[in-house]
Biotite code that builds the C-alpha atoms (Angstrom):
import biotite.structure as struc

atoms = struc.array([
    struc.Atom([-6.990, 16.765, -9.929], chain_id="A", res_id=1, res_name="UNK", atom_name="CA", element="C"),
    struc.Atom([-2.868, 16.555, -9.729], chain_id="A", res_id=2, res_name="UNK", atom_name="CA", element="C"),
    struc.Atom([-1.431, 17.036, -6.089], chain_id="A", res_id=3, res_name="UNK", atom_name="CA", element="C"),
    struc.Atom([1.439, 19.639, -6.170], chain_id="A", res_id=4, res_name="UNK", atom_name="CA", element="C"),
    struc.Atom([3.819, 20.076, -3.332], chain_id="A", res_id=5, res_name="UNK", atom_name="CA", element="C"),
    struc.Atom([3.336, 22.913, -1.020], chain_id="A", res_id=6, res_name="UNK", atom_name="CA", element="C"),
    struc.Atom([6.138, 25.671, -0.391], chain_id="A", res_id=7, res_name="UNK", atom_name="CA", element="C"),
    struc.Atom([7.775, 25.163, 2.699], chain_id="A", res_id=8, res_name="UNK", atom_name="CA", element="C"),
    struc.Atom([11.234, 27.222, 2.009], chain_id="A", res_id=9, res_name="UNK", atom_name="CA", element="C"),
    struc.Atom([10.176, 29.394, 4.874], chain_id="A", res_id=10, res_name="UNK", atom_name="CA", element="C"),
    struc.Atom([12.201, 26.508, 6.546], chain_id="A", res_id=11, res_name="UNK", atom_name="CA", element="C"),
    struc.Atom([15.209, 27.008, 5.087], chain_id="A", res_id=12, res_name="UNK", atom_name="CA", element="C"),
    struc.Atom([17.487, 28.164, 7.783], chain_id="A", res_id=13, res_name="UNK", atom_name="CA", element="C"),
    struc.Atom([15.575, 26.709, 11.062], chain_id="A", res_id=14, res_name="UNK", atom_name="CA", element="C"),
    struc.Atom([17.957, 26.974, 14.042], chain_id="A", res_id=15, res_name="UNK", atom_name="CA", element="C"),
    struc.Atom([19.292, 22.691, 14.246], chain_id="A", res_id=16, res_name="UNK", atom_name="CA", element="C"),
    struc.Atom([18.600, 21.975, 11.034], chain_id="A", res_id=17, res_name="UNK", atom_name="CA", element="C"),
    struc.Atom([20.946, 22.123, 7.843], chain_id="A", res_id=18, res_name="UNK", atom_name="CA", element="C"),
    struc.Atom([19.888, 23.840, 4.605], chain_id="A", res_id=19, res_name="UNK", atom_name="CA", element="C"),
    struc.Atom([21.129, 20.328, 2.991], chain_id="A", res_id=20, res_name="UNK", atom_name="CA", element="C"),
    struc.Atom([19.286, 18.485, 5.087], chain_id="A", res_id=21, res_name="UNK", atom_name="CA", element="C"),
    struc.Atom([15.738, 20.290, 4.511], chain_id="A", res_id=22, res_name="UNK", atom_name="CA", element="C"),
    struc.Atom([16.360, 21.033, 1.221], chain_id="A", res_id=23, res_name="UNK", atom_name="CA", element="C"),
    struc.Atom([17.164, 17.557, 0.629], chain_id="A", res_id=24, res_name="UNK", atom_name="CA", element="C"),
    struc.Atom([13.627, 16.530, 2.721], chain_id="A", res_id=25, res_name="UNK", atom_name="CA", element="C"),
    struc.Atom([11.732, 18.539, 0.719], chain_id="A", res_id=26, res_name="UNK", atom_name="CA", element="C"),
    struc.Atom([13.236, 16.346, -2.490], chain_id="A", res_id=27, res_name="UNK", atom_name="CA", element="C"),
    struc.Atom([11.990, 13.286, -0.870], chain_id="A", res_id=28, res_name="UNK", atom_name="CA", element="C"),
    struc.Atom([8.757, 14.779, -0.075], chain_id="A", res_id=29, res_name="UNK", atom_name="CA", element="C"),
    struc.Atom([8.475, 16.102, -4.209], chain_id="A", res_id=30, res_name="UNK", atom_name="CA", element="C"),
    struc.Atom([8.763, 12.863, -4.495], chain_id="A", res_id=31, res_name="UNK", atom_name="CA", element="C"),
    struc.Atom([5.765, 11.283, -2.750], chain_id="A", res_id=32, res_name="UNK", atom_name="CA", element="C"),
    struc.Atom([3.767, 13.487, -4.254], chain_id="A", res_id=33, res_name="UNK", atom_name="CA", element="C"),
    struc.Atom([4.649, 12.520, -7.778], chain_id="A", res_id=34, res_name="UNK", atom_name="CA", element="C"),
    struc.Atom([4.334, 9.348, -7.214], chain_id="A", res_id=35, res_name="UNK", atom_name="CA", element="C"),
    struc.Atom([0.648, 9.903, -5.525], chain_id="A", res_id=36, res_name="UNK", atom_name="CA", element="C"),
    struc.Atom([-0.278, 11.084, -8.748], chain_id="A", res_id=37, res_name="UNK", atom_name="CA", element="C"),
    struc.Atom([1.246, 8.525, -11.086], chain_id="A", res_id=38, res_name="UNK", atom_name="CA", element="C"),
    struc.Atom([-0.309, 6.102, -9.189], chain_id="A", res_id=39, res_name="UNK", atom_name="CA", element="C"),
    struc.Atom([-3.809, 7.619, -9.154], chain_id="A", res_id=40, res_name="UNK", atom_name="CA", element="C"),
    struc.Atom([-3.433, 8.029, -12.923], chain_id="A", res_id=41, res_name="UNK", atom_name="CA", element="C"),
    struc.Atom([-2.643, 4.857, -13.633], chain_id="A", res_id=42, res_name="UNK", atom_name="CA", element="C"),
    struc.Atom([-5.659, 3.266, -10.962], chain_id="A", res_id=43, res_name="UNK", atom_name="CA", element="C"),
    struc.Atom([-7.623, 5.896, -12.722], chain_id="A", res_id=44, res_name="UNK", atom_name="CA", element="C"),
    struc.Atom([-6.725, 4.262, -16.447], chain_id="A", res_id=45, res_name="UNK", atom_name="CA", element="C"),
    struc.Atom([-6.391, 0.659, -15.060], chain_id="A", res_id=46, res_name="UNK", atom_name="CA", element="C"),
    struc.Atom([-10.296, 0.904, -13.544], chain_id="A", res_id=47, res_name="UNK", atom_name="CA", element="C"),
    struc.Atom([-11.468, 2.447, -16.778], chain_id="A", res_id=48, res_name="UNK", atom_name="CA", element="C"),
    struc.Atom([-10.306, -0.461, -18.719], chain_id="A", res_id=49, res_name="UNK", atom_name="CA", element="C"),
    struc.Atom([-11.664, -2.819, -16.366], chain_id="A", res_id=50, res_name="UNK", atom_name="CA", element="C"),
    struc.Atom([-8.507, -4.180, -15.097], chain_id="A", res_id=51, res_name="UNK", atom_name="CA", element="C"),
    struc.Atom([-9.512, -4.117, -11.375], chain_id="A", res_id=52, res_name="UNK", atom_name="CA", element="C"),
    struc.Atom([-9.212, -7.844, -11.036], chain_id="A", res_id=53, res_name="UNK", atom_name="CA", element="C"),
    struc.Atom([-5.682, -7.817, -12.298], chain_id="A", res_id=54, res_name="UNK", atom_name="CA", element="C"),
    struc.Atom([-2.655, -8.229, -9.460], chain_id="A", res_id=55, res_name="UNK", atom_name="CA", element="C"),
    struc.Atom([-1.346, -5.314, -10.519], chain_id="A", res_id=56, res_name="UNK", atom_name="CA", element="C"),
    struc.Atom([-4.173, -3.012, -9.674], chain_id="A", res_id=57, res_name="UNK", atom_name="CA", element="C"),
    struc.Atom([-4.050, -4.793, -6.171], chain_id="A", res_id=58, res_name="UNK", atom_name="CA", element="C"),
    struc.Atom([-0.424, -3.888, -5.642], chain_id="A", res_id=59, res_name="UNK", atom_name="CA", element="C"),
    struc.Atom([-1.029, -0.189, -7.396], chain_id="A", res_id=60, res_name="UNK", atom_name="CA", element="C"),
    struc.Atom([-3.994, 0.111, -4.932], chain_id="A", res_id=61, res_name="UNK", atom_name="CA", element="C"),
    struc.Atom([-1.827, -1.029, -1.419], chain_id="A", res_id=62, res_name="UNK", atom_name="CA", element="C"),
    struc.Atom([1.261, 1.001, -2.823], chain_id="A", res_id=63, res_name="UNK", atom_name="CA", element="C"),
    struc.Atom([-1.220, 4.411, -3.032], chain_id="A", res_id=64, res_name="UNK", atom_name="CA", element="C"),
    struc.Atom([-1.567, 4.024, 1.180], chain_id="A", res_id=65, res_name="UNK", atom_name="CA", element="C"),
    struc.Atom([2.581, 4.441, 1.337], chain_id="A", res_id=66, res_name="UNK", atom_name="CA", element="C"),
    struc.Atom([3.148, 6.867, -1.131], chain_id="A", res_id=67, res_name="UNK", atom_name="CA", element="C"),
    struc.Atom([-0.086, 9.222, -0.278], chain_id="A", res_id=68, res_name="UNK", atom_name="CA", element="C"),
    struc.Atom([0.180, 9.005, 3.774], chain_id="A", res_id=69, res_name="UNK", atom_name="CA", element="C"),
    struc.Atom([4.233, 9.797, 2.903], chain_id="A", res_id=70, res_name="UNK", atom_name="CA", element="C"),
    struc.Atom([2.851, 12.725, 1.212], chain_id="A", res_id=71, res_name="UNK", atom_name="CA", element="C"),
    struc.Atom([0.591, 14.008, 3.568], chain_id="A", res_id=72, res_name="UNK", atom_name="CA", element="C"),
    struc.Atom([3.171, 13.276, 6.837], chain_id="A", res_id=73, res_name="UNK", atom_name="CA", element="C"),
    struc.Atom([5.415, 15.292, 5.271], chain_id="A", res_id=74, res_name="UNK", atom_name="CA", element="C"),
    struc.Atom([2.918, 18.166, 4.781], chain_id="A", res_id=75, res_name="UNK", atom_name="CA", element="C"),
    struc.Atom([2.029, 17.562, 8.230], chain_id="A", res_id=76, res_name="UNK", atom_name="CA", element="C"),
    struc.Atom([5.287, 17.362, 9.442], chain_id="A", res_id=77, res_name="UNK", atom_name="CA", element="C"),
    struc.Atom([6.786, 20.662, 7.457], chain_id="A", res_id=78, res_name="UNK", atom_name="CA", element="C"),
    struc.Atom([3.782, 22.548, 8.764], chain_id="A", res_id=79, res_name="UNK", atom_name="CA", element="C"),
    struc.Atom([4.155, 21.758, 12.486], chain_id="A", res_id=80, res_name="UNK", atom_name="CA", element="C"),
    struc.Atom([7.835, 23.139, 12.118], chain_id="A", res_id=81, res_name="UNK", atom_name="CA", element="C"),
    struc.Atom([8.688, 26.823, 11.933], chain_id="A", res_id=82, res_name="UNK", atom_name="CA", element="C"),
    struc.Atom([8.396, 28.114, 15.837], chain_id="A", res_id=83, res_name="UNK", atom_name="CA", element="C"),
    struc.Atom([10.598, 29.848, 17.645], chain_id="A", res_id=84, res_name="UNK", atom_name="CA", element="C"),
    struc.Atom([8.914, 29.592, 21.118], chain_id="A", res_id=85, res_name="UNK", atom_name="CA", element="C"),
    struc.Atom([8.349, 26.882, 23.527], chain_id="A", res_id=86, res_name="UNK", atom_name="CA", element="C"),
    struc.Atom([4.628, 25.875, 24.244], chain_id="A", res_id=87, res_name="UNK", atom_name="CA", element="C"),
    struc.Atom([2.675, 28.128, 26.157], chain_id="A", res_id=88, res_name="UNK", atom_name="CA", element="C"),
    struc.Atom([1.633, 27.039, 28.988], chain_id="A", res_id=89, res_name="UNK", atom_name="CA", element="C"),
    struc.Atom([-2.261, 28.211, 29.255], chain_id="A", res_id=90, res_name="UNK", atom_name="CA", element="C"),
    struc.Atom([-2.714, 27.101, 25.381], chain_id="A", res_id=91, res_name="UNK", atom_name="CA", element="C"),
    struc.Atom([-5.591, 25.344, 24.749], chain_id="A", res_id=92, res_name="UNK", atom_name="CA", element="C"),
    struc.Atom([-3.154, 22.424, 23.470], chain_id="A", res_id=93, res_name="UNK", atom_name="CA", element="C"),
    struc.Atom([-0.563, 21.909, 26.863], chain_id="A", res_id=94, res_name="UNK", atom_name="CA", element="C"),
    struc.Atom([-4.199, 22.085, 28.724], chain_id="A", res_id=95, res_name="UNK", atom_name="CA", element="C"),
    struc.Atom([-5.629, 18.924, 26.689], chain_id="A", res_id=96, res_name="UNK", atom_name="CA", element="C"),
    struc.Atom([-2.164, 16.871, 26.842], chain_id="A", res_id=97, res_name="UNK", atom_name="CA", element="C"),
    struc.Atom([-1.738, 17.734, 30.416], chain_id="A", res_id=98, res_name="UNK", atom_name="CA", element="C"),
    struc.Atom([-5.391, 16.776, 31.481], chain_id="A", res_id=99, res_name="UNK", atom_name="CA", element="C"),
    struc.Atom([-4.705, 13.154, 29.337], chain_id="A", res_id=100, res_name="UNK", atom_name="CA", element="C"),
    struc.Atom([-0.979, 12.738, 30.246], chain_id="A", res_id=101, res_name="UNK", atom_name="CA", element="C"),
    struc.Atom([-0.955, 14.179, 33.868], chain_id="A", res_id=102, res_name="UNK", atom_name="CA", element="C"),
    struc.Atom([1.166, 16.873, 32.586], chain_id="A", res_id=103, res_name="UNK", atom_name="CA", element="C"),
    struc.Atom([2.695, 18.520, 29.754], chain_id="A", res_id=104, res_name="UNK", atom_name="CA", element="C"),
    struc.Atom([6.076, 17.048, 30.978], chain_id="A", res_id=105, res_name="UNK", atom_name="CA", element="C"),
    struc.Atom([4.871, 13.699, 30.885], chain_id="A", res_id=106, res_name="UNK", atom_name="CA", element="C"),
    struc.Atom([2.662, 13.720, 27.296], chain_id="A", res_id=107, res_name="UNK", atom_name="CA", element="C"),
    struc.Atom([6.447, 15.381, 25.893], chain_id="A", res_id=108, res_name="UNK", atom_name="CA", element="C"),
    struc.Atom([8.056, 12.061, 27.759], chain_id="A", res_id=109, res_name="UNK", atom_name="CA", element="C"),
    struc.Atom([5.568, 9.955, 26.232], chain_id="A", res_id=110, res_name="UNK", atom_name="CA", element="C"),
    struc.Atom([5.780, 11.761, 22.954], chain_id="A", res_id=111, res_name="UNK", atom_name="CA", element="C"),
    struc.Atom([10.081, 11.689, 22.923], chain_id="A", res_id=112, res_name="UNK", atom_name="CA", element="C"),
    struc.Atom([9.917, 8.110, 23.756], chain_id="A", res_id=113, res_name="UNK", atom_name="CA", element="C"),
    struc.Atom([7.946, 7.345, 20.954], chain_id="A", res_id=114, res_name="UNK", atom_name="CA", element="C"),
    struc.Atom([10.019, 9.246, 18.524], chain_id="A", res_id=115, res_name="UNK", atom_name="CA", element="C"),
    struc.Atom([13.050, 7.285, 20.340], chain_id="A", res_id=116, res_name="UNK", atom_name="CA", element="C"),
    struc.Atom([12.247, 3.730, 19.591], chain_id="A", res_id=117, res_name="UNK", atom_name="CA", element="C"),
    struc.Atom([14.085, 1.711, 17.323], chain_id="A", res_id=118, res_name="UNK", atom_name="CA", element="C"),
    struc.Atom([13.054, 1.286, 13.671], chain_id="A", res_id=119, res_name="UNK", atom_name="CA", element="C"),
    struc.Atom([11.974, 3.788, 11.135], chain_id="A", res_id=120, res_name="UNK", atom_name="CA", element="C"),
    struc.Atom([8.718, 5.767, 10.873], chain_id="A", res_id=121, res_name="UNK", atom_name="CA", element="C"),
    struc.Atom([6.682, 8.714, 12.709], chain_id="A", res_id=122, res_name="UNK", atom_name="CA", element="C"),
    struc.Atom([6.150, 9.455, 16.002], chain_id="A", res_id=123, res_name="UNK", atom_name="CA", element="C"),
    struc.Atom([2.219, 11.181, 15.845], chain_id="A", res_id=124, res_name="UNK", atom_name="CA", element="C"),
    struc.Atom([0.288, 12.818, 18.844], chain_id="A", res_id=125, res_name="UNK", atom_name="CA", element="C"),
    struc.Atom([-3.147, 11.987, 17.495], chain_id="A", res_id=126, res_name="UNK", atom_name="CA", element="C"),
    struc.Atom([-6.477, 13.357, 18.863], chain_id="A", res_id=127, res_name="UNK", atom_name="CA", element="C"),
    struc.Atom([-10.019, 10.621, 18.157], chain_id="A", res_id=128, res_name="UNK", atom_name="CA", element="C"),
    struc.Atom([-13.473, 12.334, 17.645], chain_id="A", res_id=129, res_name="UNK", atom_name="CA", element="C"),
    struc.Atom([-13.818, 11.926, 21.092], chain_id="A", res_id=130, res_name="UNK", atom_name="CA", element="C"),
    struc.Atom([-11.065, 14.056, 22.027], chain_id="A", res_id=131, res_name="UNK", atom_name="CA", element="C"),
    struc.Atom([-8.968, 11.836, 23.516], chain_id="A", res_id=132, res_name="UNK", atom_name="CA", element="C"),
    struc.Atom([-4.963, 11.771, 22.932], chain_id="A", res_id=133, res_name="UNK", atom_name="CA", element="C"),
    struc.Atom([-2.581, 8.897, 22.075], chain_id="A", res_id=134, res_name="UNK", atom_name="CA", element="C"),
    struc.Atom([1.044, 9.175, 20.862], chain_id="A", res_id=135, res_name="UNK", atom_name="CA", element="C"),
    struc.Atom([1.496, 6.563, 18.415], chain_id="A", res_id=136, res_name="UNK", atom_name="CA", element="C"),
    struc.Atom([3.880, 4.707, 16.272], chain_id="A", res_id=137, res_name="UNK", atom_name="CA", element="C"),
    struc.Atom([3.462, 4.511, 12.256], chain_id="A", res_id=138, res_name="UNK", atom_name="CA", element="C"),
    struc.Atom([5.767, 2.123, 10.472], chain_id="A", res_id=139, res_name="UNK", atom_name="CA", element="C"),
    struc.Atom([6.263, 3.135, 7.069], chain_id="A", res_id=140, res_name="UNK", atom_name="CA", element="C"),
    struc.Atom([3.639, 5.709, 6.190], chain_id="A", res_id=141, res_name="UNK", atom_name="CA", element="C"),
    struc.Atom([0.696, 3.532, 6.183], chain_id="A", res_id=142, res_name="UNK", atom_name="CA", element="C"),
    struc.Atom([0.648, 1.041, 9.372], chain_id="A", res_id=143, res_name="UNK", atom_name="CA", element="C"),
    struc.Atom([-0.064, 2.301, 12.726], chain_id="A", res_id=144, res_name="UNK", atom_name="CA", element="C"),
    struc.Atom([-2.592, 4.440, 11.925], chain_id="A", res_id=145, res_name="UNK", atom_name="CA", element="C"),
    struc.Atom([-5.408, 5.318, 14.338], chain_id="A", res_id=146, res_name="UNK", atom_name="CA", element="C"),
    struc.Atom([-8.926, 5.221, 12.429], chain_id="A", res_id=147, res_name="UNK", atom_name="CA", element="C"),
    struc.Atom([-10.851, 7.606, 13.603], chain_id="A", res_id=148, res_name="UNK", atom_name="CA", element="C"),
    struc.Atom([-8.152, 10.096, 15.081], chain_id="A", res_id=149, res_name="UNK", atom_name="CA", element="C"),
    struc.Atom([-6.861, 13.290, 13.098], chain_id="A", res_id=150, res_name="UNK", atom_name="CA", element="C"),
    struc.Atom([-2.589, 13.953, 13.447], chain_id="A", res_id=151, res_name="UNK", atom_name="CA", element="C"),
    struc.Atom([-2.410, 16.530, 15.694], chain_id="A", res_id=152, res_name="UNK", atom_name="CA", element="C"),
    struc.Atom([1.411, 16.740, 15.820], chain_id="A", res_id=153, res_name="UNK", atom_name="CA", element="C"),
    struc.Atom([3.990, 14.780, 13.483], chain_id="A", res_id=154, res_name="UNK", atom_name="CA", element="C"),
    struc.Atom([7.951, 13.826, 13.864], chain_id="A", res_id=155, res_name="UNK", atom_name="CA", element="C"),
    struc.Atom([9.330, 12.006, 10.729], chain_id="A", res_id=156, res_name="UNK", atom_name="CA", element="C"),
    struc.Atom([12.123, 9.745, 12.936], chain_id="A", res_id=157, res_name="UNK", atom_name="CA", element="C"),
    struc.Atom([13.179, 8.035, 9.435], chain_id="A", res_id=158, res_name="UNK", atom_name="CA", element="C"),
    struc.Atom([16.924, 8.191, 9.099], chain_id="A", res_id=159, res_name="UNK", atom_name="CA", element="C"),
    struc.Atom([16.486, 11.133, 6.395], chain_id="A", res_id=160, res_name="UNK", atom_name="CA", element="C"),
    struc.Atom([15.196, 13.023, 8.679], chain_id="A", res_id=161, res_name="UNK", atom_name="CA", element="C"),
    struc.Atom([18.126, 13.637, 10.627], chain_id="A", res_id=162, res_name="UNK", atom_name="CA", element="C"),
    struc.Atom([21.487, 11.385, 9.817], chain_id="A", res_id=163, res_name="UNK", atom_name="CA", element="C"),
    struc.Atom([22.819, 14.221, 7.618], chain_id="A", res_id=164, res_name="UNK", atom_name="CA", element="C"),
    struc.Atom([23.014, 16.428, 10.553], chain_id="A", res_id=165, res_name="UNK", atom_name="CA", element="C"),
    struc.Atom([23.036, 14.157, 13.466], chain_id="A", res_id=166, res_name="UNK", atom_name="CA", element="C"),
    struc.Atom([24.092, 11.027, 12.106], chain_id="A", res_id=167, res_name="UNK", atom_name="CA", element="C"),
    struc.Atom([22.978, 8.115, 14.962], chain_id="A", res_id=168, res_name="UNK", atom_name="CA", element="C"),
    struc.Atom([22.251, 10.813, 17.608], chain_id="A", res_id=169, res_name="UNK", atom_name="CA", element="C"),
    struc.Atom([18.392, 10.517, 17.495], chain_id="A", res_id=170, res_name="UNK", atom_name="CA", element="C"),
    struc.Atom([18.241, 12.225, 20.731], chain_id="A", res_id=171, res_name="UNK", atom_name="CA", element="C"),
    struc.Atom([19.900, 14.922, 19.843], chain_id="A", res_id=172, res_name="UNK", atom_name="CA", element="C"),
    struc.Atom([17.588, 15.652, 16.551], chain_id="A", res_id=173, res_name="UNK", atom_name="CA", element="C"),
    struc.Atom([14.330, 14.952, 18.749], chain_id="A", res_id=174, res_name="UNK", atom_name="CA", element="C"),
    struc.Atom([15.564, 17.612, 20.801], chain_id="A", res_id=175, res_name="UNK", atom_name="CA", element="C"),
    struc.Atom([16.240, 20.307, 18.102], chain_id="A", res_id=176, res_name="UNK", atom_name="CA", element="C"),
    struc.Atom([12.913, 19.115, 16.800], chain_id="A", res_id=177, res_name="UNK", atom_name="CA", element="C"),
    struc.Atom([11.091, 20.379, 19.713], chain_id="A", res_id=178, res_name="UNK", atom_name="CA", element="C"),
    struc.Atom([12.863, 23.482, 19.580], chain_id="A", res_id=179, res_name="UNK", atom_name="CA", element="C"),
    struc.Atom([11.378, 24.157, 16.353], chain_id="A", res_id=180, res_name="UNK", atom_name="CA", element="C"),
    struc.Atom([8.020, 23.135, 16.732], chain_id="A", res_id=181, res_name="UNK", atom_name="CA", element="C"),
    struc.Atom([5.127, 25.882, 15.503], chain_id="A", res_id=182, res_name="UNK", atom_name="CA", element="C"),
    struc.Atom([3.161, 25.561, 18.446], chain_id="A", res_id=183, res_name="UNK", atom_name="CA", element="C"),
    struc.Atom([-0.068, 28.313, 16.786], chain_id="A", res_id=184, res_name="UNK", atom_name="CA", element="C"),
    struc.Atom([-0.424, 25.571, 13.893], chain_id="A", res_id=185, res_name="UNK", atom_name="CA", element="C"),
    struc.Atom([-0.228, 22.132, 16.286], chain_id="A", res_id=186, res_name="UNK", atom_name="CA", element="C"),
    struc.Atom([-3.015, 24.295, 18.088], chain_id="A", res_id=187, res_name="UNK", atom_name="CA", element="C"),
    struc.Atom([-4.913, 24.696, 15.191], chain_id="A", res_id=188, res_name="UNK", atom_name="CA", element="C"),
    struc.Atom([-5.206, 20.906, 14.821], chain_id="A", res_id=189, res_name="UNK", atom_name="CA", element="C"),
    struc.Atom([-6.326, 20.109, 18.472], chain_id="A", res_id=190, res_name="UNK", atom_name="CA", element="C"),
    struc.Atom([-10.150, 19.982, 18.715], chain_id="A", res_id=191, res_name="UNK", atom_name="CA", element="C"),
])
């Protein structure tokens, strides 16, 4: 079964965020998941033909981690934007990151800092079957990831993400970010 990329135009005119800039994110995003499907095509033929031993189906296989976790970060991503309110205070979610972080105030520190660092990747508040919280860094798409933990709330901080309308001002982006963040769908994600 083919991936196809979700709709996510109801973006298109978020308050800090171009139309060229989103429209040229979604683009990228088309593009990831393409490729996740020429790549599990080709596995698909490659393992039917009994070429698993072959270094290319090694490199197909460790290339399907960046191009499938790019896919599904930006899905992620896209669906966590959207809001127009801050969080609300007695929410279910601002009660869990406050009772792990101290306070909401200090999980969005955490979280900001994260996003901040130098280098490319995602900044991702992730929740582990045990309900406990961690803000983590993910090089790439596919190293940094927590087994065990579902994305509970994702920040692309690659350089497409926000150069076009903020050029080195990373700050400034993670700020509009959390301007824009849908707080009923990060909700949805918390256990």
């Amino acid at each position: 079964m083919a991936y196809t990329a979700k709709d996510f135009n109801s973006l298109i005119g978020m308050q800090g965020f171009s139309d060229t800039l989103i429209k040229n994110h979604f683009t990228l995003y088309g593009g990831y998941v393409t490729n996740t499907n020429k790549l599990t095509d080709a596995l698909t033929a490659m393992l039917k033909e009994g070429k698993t031993g072959v270094p290319e189906y090694a490199e197909l296989k460790r290339r399907m981690g960046f191009e499938f976790n790019g896919m599904r970060l930006h899905e992620l991503y896209f669906d966590n934007l959207g809001g127009k309110t801050l969080a609300n205070v007695e929410s279910k979610f601002t009660k869990k990151v406050a009772a792990a972080f101290g306070s909401y105030e200090a999980w969005e520190a955490d979280f900001k800092a994260v996003g901040a660092m130098r280098g490319i990747g995602w900044a991702v508040l992730y929740q582990d079957w045990n309900g406990q919280l961690f803000n983590q860094w993910i090089n790439e798409h596919e190293t940094g990831h927590l087994a065990g933990c579902t994305p509970v709330l994702v920040m692309d901080v690659f350089e497409h993400a926000y150069m076009l309308d903020y050029q080195l001002k990373r700050a400034d982006y993670i700020t509009a970010f959390f301007k824009n963040i849908n707080w009923e769908n990060v909700e949805k994600r918390i256990k």
